[in-house]
N, C-alpha and C positions, 0 to 999 in steps of 0.2 A: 457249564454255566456261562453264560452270555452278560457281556456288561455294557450298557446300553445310557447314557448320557445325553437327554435332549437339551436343547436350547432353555428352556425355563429349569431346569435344574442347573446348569451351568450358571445360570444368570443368579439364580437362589442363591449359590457358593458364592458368587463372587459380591453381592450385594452384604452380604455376612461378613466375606473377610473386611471387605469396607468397613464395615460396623464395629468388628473387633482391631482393626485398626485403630480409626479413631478413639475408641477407647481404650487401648493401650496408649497411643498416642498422650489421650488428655491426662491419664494416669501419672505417666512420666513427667509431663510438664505442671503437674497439682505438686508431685513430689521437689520437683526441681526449684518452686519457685518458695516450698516450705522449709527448704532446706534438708540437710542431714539428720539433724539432732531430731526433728521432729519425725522425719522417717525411720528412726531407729527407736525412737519410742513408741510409734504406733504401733510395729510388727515386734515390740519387746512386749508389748502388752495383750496382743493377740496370741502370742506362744503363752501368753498366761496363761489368759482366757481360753483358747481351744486349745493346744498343742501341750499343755502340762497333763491336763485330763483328758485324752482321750477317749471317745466312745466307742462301744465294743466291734468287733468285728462284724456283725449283723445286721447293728444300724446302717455304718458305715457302708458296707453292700448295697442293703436296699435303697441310701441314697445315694449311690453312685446309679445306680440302673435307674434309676427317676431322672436323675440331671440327664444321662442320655437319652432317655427315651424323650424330654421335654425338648431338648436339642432337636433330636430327629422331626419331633415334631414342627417346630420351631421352621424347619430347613424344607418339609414338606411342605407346609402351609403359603411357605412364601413365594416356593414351587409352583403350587396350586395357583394363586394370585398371578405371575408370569404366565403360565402354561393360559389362563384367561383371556389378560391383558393379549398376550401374541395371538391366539386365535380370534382376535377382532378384527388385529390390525391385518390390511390389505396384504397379498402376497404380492409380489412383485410377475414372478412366473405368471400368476392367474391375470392379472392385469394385461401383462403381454399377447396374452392368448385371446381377449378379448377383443381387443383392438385389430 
């Protein structure tokens, strides 16, 4: 098996971790700036709401294989968008060869 990484998938990852960055990022500073008290109440009330009832093993399966496959998807598509964008712009090589 052969593992093959071009420049528009590389760019896909790295434009994503940016994304999740930032949103970890703002996350921590939404919590920081709410304080403690209210961060332990939100996640006391979310272990209400989800985490006292959980849903069965099956649901939970088939939306775990949904979130990754929407991911994958997600990381393709933006792939796809790059892998476009780059095939417009000029090579540099071809340029030289012309001249």
């Amino acid at each position: 098996m052969k593992f093959e990484l071009d420049s528009s998938e590389l760019l896909s990852g790295a434009t994503l971790g940016v994304l999740a960055g930032f949103l970890s990022h703002s996350s921590s500073q939404r919590w920081i700036r709410l304080g403690r008290d209210a961060y332990l109440a939100h996640y006391a009330q979310l272990f209400d709401r989800r985490l006292a009832h959980p849903p069965g093993l099956i649901p939970t399966l088939i939306l775990s294989v949904l979130m990754v496959l929407a991911a994958i998807a997600v990381f393709k598509a933006v792939a796809f968008l790059y892998r476009k964008i780059l095939s417009v712009l000029p090579r540099k090589a071809a340029m030289r060869s012309e001249s």
